[in-house]
C-alpha positions in Angstrom: -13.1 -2.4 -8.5 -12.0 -6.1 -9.6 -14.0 -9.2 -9.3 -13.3 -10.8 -5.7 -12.0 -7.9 -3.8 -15.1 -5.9 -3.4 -16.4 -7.7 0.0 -12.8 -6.9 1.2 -12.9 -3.3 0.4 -16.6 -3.0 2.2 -15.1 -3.8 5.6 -13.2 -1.0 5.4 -15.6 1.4 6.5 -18.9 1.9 8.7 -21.9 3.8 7.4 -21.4 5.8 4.1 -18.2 4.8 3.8 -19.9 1.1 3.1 -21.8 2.7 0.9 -19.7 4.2 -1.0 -17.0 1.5 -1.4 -15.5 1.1 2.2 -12.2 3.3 2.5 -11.1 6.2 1.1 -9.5 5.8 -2.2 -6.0 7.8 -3.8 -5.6 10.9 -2.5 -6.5 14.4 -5.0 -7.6 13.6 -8.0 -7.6 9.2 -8.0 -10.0 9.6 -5.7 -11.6 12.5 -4.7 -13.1 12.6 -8.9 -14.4 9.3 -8.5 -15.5 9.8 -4.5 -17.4 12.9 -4.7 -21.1 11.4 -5.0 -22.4 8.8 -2.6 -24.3 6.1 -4.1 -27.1 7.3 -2.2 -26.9 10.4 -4.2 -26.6 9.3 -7.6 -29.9 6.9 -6.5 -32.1 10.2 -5.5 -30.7 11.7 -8.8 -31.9 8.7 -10.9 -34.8 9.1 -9.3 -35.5 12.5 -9.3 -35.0 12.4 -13.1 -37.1 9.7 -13.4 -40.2 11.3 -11.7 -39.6 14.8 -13.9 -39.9 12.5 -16.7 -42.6 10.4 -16.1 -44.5 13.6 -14.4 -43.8 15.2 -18.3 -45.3 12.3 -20.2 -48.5 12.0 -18.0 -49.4 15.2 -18.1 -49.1 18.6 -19.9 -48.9 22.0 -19.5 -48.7 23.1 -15.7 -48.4 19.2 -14.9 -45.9 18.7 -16.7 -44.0 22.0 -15.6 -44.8 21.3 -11.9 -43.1 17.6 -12.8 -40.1 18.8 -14.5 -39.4 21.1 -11.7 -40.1 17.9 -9.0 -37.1 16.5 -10.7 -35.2 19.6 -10.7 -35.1 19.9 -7.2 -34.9 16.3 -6.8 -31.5 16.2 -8.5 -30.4 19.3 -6.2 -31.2 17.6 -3.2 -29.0 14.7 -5.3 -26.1 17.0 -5.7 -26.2 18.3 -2.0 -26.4 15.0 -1.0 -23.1 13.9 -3.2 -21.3 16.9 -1.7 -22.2 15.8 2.2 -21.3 12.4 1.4 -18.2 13.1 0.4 -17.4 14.7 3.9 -18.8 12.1 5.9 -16.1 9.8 4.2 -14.1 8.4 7.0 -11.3 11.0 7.4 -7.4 10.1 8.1 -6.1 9.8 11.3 -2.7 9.9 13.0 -1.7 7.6 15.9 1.7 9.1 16.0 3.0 12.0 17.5 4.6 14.4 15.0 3.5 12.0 12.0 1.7 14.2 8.9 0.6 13.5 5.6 1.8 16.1 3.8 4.9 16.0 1.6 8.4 18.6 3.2 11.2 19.4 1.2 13.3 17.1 3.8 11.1 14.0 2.5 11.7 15.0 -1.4 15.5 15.7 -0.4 16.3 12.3 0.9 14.1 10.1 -1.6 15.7 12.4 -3.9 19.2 11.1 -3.1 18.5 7.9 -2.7 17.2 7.9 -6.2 20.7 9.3 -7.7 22.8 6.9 -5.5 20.3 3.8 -6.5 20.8 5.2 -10.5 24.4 5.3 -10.0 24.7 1.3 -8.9 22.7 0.7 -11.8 25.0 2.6 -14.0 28.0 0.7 -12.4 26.3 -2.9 -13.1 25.7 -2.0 -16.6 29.5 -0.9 -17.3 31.0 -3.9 -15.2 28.4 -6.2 -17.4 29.9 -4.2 -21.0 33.6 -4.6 -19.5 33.3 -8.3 -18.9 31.6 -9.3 -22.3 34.4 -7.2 -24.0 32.4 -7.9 -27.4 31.4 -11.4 -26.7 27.7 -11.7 -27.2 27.5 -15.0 -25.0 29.5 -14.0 -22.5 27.2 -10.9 -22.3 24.1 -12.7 -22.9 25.5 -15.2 -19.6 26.2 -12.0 -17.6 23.3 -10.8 -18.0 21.4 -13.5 -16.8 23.4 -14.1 -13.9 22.1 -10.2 -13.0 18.8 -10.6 -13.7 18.7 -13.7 -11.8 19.9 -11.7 -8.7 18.0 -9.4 -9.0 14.5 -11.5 -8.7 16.1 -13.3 -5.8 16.6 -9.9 -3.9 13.0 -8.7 -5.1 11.7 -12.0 -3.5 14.0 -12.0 -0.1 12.5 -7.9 0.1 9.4 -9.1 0.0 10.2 -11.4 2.9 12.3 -9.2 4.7 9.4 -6.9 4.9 7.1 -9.3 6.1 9.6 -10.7 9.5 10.1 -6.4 10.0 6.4 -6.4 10.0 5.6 -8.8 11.8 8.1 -8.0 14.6 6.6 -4.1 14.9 2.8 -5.3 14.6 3.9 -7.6 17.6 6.2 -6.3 20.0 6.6 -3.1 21.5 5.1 0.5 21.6 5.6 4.0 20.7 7.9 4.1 23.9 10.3 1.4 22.1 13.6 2.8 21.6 14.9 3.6 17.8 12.0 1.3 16.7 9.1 3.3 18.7 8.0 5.3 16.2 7.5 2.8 13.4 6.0 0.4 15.9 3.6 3.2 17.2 2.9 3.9 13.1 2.1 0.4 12.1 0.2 -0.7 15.1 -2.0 2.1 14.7 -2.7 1.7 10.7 -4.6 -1.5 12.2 -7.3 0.9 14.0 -7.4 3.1 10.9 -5.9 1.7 7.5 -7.6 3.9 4.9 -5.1 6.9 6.1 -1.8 5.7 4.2 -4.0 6.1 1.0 -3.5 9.6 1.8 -0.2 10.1 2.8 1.9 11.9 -0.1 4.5 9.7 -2.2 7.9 11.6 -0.3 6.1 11.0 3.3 5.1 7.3 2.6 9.0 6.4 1.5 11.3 8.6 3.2 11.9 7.1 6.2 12.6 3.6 4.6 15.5 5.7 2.8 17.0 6.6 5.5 18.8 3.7 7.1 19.3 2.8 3.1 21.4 6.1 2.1 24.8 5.2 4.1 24.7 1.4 2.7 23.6 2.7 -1.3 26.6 5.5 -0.5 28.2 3.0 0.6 27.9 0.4 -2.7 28.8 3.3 -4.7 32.1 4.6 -3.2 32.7 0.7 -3.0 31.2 -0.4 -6.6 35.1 -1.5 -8.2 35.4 -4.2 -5.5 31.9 -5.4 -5.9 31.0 -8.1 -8.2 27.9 -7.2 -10.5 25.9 -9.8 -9.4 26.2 -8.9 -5.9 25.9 -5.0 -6.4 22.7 -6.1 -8.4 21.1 -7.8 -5.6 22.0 -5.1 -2.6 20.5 -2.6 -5.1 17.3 -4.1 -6.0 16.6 -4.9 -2.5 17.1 -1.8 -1.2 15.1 -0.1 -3.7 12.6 -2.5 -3.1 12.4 -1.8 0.8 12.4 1.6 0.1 9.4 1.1 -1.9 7.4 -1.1 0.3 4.9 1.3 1.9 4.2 2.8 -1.4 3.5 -0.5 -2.4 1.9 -0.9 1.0 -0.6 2.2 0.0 -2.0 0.8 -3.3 -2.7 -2.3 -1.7 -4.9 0.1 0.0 -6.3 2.2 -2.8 -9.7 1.7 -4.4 -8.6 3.0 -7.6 -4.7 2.8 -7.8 -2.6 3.6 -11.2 -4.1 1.3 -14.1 -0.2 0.5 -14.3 -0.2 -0.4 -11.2 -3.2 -2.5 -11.1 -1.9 -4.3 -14.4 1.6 -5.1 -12.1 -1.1 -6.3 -9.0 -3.2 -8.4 -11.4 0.2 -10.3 -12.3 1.2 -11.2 -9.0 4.2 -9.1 -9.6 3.2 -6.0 -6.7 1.2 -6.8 -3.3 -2.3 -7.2 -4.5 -5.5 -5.3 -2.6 -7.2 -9.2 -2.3 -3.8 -10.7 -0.7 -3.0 -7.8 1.3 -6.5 -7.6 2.8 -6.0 -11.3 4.4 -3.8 -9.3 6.4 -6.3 -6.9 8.1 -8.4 -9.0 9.9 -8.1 -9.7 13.4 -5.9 -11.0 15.2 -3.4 -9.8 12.4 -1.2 -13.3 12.9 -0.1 -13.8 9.3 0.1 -12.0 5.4 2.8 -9.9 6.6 4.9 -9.4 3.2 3.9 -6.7 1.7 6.2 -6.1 -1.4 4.8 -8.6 -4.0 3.2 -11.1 -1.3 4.9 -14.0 -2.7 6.3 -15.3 0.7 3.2 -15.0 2.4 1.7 -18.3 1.8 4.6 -20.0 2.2 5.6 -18.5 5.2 2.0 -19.4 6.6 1.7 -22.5 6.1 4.9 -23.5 7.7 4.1 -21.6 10.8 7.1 -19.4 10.4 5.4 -16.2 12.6 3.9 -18.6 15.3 7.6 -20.4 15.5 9.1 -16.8 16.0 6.8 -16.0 18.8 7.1 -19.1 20.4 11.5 -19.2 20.3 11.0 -15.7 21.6 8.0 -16.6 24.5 10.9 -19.2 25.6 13.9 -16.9 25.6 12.0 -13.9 27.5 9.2 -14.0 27.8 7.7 -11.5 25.1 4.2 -12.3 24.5 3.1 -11.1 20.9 0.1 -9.1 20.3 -1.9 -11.9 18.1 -1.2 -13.9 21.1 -3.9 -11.1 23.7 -6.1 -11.0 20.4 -6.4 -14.9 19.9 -5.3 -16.9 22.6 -5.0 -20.5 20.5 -2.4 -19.2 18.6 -0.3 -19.9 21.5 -0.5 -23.3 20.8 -0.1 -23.4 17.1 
């Protein structure tokens, strides 16, 4: 785990699951490898290896059999003890009716095709870009700045767009909620047990994001001649960035995420476990951006949430849920 984040991590979990590091880490083989001994099990096999070896060099013969078998059984008990606290890890739980874990066809299907139709934009960028430069390497060189820039604006505007659609189904509504009930009922309950999306297959974390995304990526694509690079650059990249959030979202979560993806987290450039963890504390009222996190300050400092809740108190009346968890934020 990196420096700084480790007190964060702690809070995750009661128990062994303190213990041991605080929530459960990647799913399979990320973390169940690293997860299978509790620290209190690697301690009685320290010292159970320690007393076989000190009972050896004290004593000889039947003393130092008897020792060597002291530690032998020490460093069973050690083992069984690793094995048992790896079930008393806290285990995932679903708030959601009809919500699962596992990766379906379905889910592979649709990220599947918004994959090919994301691919496709790209490939139409990268021909208009060729077309325009017609041979002219400054006129390429300009054109593909001009992309590149819109693209990091749309990575940044995903990152807040995430945060104002989280902060709105953290806040308002339940699982009752038309169209939105099932996402609200989803992220309102990852409050009462976050360590779950660490579980969730990649297909299940993203899919549903795709879905309101296929018709408008279809869309780009049937529509790409009569869109300007720059433009077609930007809708793409934050789409594909929206989509992504929650598996972004999940190593935010993960003890050991991909050392790729830890490099990308150490450089600011994807939602880090230390910045996302300002989130999860009660009453939940701000860090709501979870695709690199680079709004969040911002967005905090101005009061941008607490001015949301309050235009929306005044028009009807909706009273957010930091607002029943912390009553002064009212007046903020």
């Amino acid at each position: 785990m990196r420096g700084g984040e480790e007190g964060w991590g702690a809070q995750w979990g009661t128990g062994e699951d303190k213990r041991d590091g605080g929530c459960v880490a990647a799913r399979g083989g990320s973390g169940g490898a690293r997860g299978g001994e509790s620290r209190g099990a690697r301690e009685w096999m320290a010292r159970g290896a320690g007393g076989g070896a000190r009972a050896a060099r004290a004593g000889n013969g039947q003393d130092g059999r008897s020792g060597r078998r002291q530690g032998g059984k020490r460093r069973a008990r050690g083992r069984k003890g690793g094995g048992q606290g790896s079930k008393s890890r806290r285990r995932a739980e679903l708030h959601t009716e009809g919500d699962s874990l596992e990766d379906e066809p379905k889910h592979v299907a649709i990220c599947a095709a918004a994959a090919l139709l994301a691919c496709i934009n790209l490939g139409t960028v990268i021909g208009h870009v060729a077309a325009r430069a017609a041979g002219n390497s400054w006129d390429l060189l300009a054109s593909c700045g001009f992309v590149g820039l819109a693209g990091l604006v749309a990575y940044a505007f995903a990152d807040f767009a995430t945060g104002v659609y989280h902060w709105g189904v953290d806040n308002y509504g339940d699982r009752n909620t038309p169209v939105f009930g099932y996402q609200i009922d989803a992220f309102q309950g990852h409050h009462k047990s976050p360590w779950t999306i660490t579980e969730r297959g990649v297909f299940n974390n993203v899919h549903k994001a795709c879905v309101p995304a296929l018709p408008l990526l279809g869309l780009m694509a049937v529509c790409n001649s009569f869109i300007a690079p720059e433009l077609m650059t930007f809708l793409n990249v934050f789409f594909v960035s929206v989509i992504m959030s929650q598996e972004i979202h999940k190593w935010a979560h993960m003890l050991h995420p991909p050392a790729l993806v830890v490099a990308l987290q150490d450089a600011r450039v994807l939602l880090s476990r230390k910045v996302h963890g300002l989130h999860h504390n009660s009453p939940f009222e701000g860090n709501y951006c979870i695709v690199n996190g680079w709004c969040n300050q911002f967005l905090d400092r101005i009061g941008f949430f607490r001015k949301m809740e309050l235009f929306f108190f005044k028009l009807n009346g909706a009273v957010p849920n930091t607002w029943l968890l912390e009553e002064s934020l009212r007046q903020r």
